[in-house]
C-alpha positions as CSV (number, residue, x, y, z in Angstrom):
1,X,109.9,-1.8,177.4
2,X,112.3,-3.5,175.2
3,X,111.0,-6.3,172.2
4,X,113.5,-9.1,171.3
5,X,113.1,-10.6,168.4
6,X,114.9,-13.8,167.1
7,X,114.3,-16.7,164.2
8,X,115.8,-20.0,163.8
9,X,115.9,-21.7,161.0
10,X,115.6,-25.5,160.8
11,X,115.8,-28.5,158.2
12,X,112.7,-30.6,159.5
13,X,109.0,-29.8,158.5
14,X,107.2,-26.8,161.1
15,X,105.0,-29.5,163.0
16,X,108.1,-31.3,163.5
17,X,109.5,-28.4,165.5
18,X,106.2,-27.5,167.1
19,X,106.4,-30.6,168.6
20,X,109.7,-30.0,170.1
21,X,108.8,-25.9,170.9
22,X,105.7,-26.7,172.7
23,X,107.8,-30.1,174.6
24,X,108.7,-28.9,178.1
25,X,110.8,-31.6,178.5
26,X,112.4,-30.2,175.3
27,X,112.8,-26.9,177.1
28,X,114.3,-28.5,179.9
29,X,117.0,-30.0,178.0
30,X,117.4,-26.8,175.2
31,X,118.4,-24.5,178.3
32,X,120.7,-27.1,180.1
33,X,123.6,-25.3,181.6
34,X,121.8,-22.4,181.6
35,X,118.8,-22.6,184.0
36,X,117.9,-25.4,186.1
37,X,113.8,-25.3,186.5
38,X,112.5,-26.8,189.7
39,X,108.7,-28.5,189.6
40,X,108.7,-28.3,185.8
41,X,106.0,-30.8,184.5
42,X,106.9,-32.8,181.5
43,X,104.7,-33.2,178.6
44,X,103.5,-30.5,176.2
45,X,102.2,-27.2,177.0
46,X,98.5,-26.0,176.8
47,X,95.8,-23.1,176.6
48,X,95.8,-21.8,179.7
49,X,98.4,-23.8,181.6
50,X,99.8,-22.0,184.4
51,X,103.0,-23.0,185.7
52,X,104.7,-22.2,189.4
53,X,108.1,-23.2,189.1
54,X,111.5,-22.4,190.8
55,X,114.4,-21.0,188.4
56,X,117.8,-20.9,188.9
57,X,120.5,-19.5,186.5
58,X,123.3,-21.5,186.0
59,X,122.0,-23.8,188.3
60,X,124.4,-21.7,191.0
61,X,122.4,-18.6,191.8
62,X,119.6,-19.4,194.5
63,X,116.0,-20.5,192.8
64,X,113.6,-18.1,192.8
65,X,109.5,-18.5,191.9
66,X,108.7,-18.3,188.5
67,X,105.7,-18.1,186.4
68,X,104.3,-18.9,183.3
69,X,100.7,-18.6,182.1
70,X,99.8,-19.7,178.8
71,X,97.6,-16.9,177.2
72,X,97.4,-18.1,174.1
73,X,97.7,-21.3,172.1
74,X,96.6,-22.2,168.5
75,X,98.2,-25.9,167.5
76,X,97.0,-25.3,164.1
77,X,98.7,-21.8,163.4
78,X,101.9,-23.3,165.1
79,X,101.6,-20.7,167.3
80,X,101.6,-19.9,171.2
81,X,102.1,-16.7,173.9
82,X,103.1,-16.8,177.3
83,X,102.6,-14.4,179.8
84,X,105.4,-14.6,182.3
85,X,107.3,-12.8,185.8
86,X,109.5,-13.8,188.5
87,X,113.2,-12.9,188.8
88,X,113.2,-9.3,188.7
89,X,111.0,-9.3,185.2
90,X,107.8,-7.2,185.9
91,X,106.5,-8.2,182.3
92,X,107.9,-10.8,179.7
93,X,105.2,-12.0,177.1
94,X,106.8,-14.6,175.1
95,X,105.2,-15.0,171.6
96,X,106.5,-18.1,169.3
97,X,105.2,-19.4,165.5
98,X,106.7,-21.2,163.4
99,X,106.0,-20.8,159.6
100,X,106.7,-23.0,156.6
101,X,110.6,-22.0,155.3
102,X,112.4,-23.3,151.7
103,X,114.6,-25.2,154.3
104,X,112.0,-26.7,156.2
105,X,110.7,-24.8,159.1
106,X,111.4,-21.1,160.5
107,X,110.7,-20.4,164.2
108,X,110.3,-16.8,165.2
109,X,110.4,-15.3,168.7
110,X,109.1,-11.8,170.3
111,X,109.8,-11.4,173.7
112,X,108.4,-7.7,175.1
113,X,110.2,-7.0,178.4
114,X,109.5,-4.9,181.2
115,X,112.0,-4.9,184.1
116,X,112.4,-1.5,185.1
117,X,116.1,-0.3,185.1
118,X,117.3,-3.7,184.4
119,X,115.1,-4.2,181.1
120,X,118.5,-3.6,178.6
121,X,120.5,-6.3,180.7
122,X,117.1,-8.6,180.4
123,X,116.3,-8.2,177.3
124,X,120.4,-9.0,176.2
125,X,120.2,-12.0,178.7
126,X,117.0,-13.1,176.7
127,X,118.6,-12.7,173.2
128,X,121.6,-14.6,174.6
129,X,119.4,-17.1,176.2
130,X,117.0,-17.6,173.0
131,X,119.7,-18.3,170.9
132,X,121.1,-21.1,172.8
133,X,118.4,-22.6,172.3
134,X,118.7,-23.1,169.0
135,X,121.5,-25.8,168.7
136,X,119.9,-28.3,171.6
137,X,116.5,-28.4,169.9
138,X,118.4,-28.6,166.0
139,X,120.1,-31.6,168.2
140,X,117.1,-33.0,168.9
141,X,115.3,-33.4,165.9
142,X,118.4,-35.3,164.4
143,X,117.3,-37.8,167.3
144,X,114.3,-37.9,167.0
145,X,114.0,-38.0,163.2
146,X,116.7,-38.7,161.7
């Protein structure tokens, strides 16, 4: 098992980037390039929400099933944790919060990975992939707040 952890920093105010963190059309467009999500619904996540979808990386390697469960979601504590497997990834439970910062907002991932003998390229492929993230998402606050 293998934890990756990761924080962003942004200049906007933490519900200001909840509401882009929790946006799956928001995720859609933070991981463009990267993976290509098939039966995604839009809209923002919820307690419990469990969600079948295809995944391919690159958009070039064939889709395989994916899912997501939401575990755990507090709106309030700017919080959430997914439960998730597909691709080879026996256990990923993806935790995100997002705290008050000097700056404006902090966001703060923990991603524990189980994938048997591939876990240390997984857990590298979800630093890289966590980290891209973080310039789509700064992009889209400038757009959508100024």
């Amino acid at each position: 098992m293998r934890l990756v952890r990761l924080s962003h920093i942004y200049d906007h105010s933490p519900e200001a980037v909840w509401t882009v963190a929790i946006d799956l059309d928001c995720l859609k467009e933070a991981v463009r390039g990267v993976l290509v999500f098939e039966g995604m619904p839009s809209g923002a996540i919820t307690q419990g929400q469990v969600l079948d979808v295809t995944v391919s990386m690159f958009g070039l390697l064939p889709a395989q099933p994916y899912r997501m469960e939401v575990v755990a979601f507090d709106a309030s504590a700017l919080c959430f944790q997914s439960n998730e497997q597909g691709m080879g990834v026996q256990h990923w439970l993806h935790s995100l919060r997002i705290v008050p910062h000097v700056r404006g907002a902090e966001l703060i991932y923990e991603i524990e990975i189980e994938a048997g003998w591939c876990t240390p390229l997984i857990a590298a492929w979800a630093r890289f992939m966590y980290k891209r993230r973080h310039k789509p998402r700064v992009e889209m606050l400038k757009r959508q707040l100024g």
